[in-house]
N, C-alpha and C positions, 0 to 999 in steps of 0.2 A: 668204436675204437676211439682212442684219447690223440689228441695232438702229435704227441709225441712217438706212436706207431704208426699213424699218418707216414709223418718224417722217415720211416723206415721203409715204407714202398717203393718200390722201384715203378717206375712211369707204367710201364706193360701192365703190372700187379693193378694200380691203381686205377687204369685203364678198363682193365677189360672186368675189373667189378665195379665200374661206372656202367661199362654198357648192360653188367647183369641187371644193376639197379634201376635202369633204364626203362629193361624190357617188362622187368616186372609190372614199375607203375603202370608204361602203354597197355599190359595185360590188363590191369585193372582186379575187380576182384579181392582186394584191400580195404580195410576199414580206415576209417578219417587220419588215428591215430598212427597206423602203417604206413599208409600213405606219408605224410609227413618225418616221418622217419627215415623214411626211404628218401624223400625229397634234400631232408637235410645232411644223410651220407652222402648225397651223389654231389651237393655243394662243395662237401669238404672233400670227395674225390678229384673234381674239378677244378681244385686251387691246388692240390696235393699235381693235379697233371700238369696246370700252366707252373707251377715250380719248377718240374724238370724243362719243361721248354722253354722257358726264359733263361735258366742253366744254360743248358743246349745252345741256345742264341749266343750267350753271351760268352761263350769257348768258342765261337765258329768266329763272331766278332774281333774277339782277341789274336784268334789266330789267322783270321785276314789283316788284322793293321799288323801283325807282325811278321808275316810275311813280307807287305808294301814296306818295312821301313829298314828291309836286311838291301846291303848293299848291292847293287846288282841285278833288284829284282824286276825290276820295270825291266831292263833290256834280258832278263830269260824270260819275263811273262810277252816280248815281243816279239823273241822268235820260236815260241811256240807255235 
């Protein structure tokens, strides 16, 4: 897969054919060639999963300071 269908996986997708990719190597049973094929999809799975979580991070981020900077909210976040 090219860069650019990478960028089209959703985190789950990308996910759980990393752990396919995974299991395969641990099974072993691959020639040198496979092996590293497989080693270098699960790289590009890998950055393809820390994208979404750094995403993710950085929505939960934006909407904690924007929470803390609506007026009011330190005294509803006190009597909760």
């Amino acid at each position: 897969m090219s860069g650019n269908v990478d960028e089209a996986l959703g985190y789950e997708q990308a996910r759980d054919e990393l752990i396919e990719v995974v299991r395969r190597l641990e099974a072993g049973g691959t020639t040198l060639e496979e092996s590293l094929a497989l080693w270098e999809r699960g790289e590009e799975l890998a950055k393809v999963c820390r994208r979404w979580l750094e995403g993710a991070r950085a929505r939960l981020d934006a909407a904690l300071a924007e929470g803390a900077a609506e007026p009011g909210a330190e005294a509803r976040a006190d009597q909760e």
